[in-house]
Each structure stands twice: as structure tokens, then as C-alpha cells.
N, C-alpha and C positions, 0 to 999 in steps of 0.2 A: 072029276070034271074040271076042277080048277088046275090042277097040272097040267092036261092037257089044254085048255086056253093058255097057261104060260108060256108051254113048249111051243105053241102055234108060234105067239107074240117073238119069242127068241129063233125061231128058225124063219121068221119074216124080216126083223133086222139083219141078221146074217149072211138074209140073200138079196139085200137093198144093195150091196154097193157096186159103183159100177162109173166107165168113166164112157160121156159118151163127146166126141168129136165131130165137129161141125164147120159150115167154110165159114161162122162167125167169129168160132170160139169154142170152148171145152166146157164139158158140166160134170162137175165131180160129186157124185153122190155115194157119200158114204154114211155109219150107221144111224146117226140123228141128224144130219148135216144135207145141208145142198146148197154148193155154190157154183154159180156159171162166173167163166172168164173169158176175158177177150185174149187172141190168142198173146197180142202184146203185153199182157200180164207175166205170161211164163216165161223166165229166163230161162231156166234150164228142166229139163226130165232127167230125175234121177232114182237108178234102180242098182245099188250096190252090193256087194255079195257082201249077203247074211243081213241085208234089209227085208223086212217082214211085207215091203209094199213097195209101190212106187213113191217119191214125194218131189212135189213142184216146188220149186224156189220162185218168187213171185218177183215182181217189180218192185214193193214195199218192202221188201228186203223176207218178209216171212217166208214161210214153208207149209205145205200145203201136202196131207197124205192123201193118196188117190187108193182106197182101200179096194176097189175093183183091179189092180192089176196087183198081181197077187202071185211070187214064186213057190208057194207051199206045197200046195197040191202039183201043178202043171208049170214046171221051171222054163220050161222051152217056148212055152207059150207066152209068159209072162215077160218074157224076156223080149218077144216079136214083138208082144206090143207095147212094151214100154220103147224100143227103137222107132214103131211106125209112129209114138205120139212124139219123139223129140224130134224126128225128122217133119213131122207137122208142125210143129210150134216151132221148129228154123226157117222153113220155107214160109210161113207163114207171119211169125212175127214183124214185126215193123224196126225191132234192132238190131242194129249190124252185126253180123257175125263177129266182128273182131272188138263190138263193145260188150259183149256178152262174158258173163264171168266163168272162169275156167272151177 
């Protein structure tokens, strides 16, 4: 019985995470973590090959893993939407394109 309440517990983290986009800002919920941003927080969305995730580079200079978009399973998907979330946090952010770090 105790196994299975573990197994529960670990297969309800594992399907916590998830990034969800908004016209305020983004909310990154991943395995013990939730934090919302405005979209002016995100400088850049990055999904590199042979990254395990997406991760935001923030305005405080950190980095931010967005464990919801995920190439492992579904590469092609993860990939759409990692482009539909930087093309939202371009259109969206409040810093100019040509102040934004490469």
C-alpha cells in the first residue's frame, strides 16, 4: 500500500509541469516550483540541441527552466512551442529587439 501512495506522489510531480502563457505574462510550473512572470522579465526563450527543456534567461540576469516544454518524448512539438513562447515574449516584451541579448 505504501508503494503505491509513493508511486501516486511521483507520478503527480512528474505530470505538474507545464508552462502556461497569458496577455499578462507566463507561469512556469515545474516539479516543486511555481513562478509567474511578466512577460518583460523574459529576455530571451531558449531550447538548444541536447537541452533537456526549455530555459528563460530573465531580466536579473538568472535562468529560469520551464520543465513543461520538453524535447524527449515529442521533439517537434517541443520545439513549436518553444518558438510560439519566444515569439510571444518578442512581441510582447517591453525591450527592444536590438536591446535584447544575443
Amino acid at each position: 500500500m505504501l508503494t503505491a501512495v509513493l508511486l501516486d506522489c511521483v507520478l503527480l510531480l512528474l505530470a505538474r509541469p507545464k508552462v502556461v502563457a497569458e496577455e499578462s505574462g507566463v507561469t512556469v510550473v515545474n516539479l516543486t516550483s511555481k513562478r509567474r512572470l511578466e512577460w518583460a522579465e523574459i529576455v530571451r526563450v531558449n531550447l538548444r540541441p541536447g537541452d533537456p527543456w526549455v530555459f528563460l534567461d530573465l531580466s536579473d540576469g538568472t535562468s529560469l527552466p520551464a520543465l513543461g516544454i520538453q524535447p524527449g518524448i515529442a521533439k517537434a512539438r517541443a520545439i513549436a512551442d518553444a518558438r510560439a513562447l519566444r515569439a510571444l515574449a518578442e512581441a510582447r516584451s517591453e525591450v527592444a529587439p536590438e536591446d535584447r541579448r544575443s
